[in-house]
C-alpha positions in Angstrom: 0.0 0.0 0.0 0.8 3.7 -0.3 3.5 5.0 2.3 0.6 6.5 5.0 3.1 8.9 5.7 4.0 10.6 2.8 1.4 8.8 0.1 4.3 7.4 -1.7 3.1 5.0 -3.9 4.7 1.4 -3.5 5.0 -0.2 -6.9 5.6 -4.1 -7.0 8.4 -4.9 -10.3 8.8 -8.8 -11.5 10.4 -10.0 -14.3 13.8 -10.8 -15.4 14.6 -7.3 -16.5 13.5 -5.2 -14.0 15.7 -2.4 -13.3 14.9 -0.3 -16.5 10.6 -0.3 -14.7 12.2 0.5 -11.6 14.1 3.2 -12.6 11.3 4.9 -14.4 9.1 4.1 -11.2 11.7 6.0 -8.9 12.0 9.1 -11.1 8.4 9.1 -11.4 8.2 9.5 -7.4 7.1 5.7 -7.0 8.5 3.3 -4.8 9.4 0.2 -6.5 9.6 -3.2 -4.8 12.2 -5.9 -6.9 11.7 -9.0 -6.5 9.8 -12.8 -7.0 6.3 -12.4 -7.2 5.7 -13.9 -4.0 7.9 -11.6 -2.1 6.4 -8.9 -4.0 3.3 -9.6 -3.4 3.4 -10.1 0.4 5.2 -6.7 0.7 1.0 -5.5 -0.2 1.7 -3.0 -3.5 -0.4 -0.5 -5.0 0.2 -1.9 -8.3 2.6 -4.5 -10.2 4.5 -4.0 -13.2 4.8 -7.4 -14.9 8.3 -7.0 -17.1 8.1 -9.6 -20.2 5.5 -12.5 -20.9 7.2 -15.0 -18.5 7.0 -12.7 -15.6 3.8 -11.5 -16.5 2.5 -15.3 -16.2 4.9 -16.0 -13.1 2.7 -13.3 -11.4 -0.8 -14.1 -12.7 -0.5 -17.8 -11.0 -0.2 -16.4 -8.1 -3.4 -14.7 -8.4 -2.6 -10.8 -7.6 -5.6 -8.9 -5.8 -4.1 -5.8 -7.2 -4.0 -4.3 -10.4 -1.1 -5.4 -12.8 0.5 -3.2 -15.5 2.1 -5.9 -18.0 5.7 -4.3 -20.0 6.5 -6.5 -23.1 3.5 -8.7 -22.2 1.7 -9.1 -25.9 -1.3 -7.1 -26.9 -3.7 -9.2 -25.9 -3.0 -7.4 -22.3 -2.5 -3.9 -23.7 1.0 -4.1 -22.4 3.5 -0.8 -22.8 6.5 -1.5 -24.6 9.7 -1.0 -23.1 10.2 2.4 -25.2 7.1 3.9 -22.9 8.3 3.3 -19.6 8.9 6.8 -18.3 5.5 8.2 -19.8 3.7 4.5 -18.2 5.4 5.1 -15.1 4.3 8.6 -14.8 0.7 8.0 -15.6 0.5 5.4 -13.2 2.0 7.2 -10.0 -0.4 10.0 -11.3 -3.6 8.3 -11.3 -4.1 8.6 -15.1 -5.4 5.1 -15.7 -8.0 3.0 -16.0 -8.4 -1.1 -15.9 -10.0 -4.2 -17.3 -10.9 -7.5 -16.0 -8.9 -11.1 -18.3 -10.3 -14.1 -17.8 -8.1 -17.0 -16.2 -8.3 -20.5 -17.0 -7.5 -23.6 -14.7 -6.9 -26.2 -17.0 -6.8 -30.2 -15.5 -5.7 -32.7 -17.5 -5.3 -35.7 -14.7 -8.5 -34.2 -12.4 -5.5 -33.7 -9.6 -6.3 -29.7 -9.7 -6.1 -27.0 -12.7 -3.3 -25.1 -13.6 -3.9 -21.4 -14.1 -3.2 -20.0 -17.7 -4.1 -16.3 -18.5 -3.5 -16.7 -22.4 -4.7 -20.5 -23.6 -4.8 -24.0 -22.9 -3.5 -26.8 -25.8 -4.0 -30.1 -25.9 -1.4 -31.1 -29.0 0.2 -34.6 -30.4 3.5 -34.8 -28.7 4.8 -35.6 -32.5 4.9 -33.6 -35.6 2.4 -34.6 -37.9 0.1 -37.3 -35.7 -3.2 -37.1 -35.8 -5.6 -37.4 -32.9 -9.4 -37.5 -33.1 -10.8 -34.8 -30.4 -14.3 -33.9 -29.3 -14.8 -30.9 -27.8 -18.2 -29.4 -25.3 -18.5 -26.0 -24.4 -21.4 -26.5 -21.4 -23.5 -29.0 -22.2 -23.5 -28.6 -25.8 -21.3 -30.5 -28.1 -19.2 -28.4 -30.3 -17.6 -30.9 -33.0 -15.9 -33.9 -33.2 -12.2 -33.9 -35.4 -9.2 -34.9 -36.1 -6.3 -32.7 -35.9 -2.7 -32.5 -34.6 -4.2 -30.9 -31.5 -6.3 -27.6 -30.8 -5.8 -24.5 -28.5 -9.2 -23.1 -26.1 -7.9 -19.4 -25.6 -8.9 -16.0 -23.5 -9.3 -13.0 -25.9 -6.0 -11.9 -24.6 -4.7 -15.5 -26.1 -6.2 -14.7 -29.2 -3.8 -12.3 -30.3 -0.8 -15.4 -29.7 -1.0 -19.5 -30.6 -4.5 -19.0 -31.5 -4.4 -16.4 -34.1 -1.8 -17.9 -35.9 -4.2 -20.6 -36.2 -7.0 -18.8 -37.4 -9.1 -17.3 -34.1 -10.3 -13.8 -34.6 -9.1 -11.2 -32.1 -11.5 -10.9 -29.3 -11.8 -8.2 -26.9 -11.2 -9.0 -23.0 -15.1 -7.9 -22.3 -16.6 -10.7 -24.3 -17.0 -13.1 -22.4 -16.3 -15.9 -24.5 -13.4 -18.3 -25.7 -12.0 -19.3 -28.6 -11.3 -22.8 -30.0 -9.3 -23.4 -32.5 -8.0 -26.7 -34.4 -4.0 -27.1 -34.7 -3.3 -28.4 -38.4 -6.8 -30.0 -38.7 -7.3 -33.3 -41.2 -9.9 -31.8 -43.1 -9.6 -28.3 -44.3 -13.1 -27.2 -44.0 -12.9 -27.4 -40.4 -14.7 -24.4 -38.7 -13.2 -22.1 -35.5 -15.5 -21.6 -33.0 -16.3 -18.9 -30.3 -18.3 -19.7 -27.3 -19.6 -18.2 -23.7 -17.5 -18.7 -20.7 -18.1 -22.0 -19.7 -16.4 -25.1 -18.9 -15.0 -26.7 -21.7 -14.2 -30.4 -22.1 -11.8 -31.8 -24.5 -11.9 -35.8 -24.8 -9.3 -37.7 -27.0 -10.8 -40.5 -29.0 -8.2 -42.1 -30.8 -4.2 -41.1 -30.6 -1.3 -42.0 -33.1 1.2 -40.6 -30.8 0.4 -39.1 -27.2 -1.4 -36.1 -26.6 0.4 -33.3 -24.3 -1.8 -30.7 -22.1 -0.4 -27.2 -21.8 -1.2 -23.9 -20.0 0.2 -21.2 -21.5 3.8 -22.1 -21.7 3.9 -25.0 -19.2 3.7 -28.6 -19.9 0.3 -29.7 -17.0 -0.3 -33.6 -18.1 -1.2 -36.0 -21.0 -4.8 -36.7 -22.5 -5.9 -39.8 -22.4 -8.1 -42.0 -24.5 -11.9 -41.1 -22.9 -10.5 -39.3 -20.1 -11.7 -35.7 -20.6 -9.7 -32.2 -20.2 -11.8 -30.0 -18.9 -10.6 -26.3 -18.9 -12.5 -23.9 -16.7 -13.1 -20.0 -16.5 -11.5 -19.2 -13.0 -11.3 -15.5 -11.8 -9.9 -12.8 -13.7 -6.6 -10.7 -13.0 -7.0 -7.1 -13.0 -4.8 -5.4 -15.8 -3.8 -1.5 -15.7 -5.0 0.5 -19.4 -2.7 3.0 -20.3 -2.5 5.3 -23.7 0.4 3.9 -24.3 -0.5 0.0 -23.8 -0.8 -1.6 -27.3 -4.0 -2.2 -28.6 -5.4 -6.0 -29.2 -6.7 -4.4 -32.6 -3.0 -3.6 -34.1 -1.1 -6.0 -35.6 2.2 -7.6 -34.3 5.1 -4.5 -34.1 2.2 -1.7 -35.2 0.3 0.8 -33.7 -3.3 1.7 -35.0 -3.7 4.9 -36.7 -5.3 7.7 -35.3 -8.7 8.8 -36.6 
């Protein structure tokens, strides 16, 4: 929290290259706090910023109560590039920002507990080119039955990563829906689909080669033949907006124009 004696706000700094956000932090009249994201958050911040995707995840699964500015994070999460820092610092000691809500996901692969995942959740043959055969439910309503190498169930901040680059349209965090897209599908007139906030289950019905679980870039468990996946909305993390966060809407390395 704020220094109650002279309002100074205490901002929490993870990530593997740190010193550059707590330098703009300090000269900005901010008190940063280095460290894990454990530490960090014990030592009860104002804020966090989140330096670079892996930190930014690092933090999320530890489920911060307080507001997260990512730095290098994706677009997905509006993050500020590393070029902004001083003007994101300054906006954020000021006051001069607003925040939205990301969805998490627990994903179980082995019903021994979920692992959180802020971007997306794959199941995917463990070997190039193997084909499984996959039904997926969002709710209680089947979706499809396929086969493809695998297929990734994203947030709309995911769908600006794995999942674009496999077809998903870029969805705004206040949608409340998911993505799901096939990975390298067997029949070419496979369709994407988008769907409400729900649990999703993912069954494997036949495998040439094993079928690995993932949540964003961790390795959770194995599918199994008839023994479901089931990836689950689970909280949200509360991200800071800034001007100069990038926008979901702008493609990789560009800004939008102004109107």
């Amino acid at each position: 929290m704020a220094d109650e004696a002279d309002g100074t706000m205490r901002v929490g700094v993870v990530g593997d290259d740190a010193s550059d956000a707590a330098a703009a932090l300090t000269a900005a009249g901010a008190q940063p706090v280095v460290d894990d994201p454990a530490t960090v958050l014990d030592a009860a911040p104002d804020a966090v910023v989140a330096v670079g995707e892996a930190g930014l995840l690092a933090l999320v699964r530890r489920r911060p109560s307080v507001p997260v500015l990512p730095v290098d994070g994706g677009a997905g999460v509006r993050s500020v590039p590393a070029g902004r820092l001083d003007a994101a610092a300054g906006r954020l000691v000021d006051g001069d920002w607003t925040t939205e809500r990301h969805p998490l996901l627990s994903v179980d692969a082995d019903a021994g507990g979920g692992s959180l995942a802020l971007y997306d959740a794959m199941a995917v043959t463990s070997e190039p080119a193997h084909i499984s055969e996959f039904t997926v439910t969002a709710g209680d309503e089947r979706v499809a039955r396929f086969r493809a190498d695998g297929l990734v169930v994203a947030t709309p901040a995911g769908t600006r990563g794995y999942a674009r680059a496999a077809g998903a349209p870029v969805i705004p965090p206040s949608a409340g829906v998911l993505a799901i897209v096939p990975v390298a599908p067997f029949a070419t007139t496979l369709d994407h689909w988008v769907v409400p906030e729900s649990t999703v289950s993912v069954t494997v019905e036949r495998d040439d080669a094993s079928v690995d679980v993932l949540a964003d870039d961790r390795s959770v468990g194995v599918a199994t033949v008839d023994d479901p996946v089931t990836v689950d909305t689970d909280g949200t993390v509360e991200c800071v907006r800034l001007q100069e966060g990038q926008s979901p809407f702008a493609g990789p390395g560009r800004e939008l124009e102004k109107l």
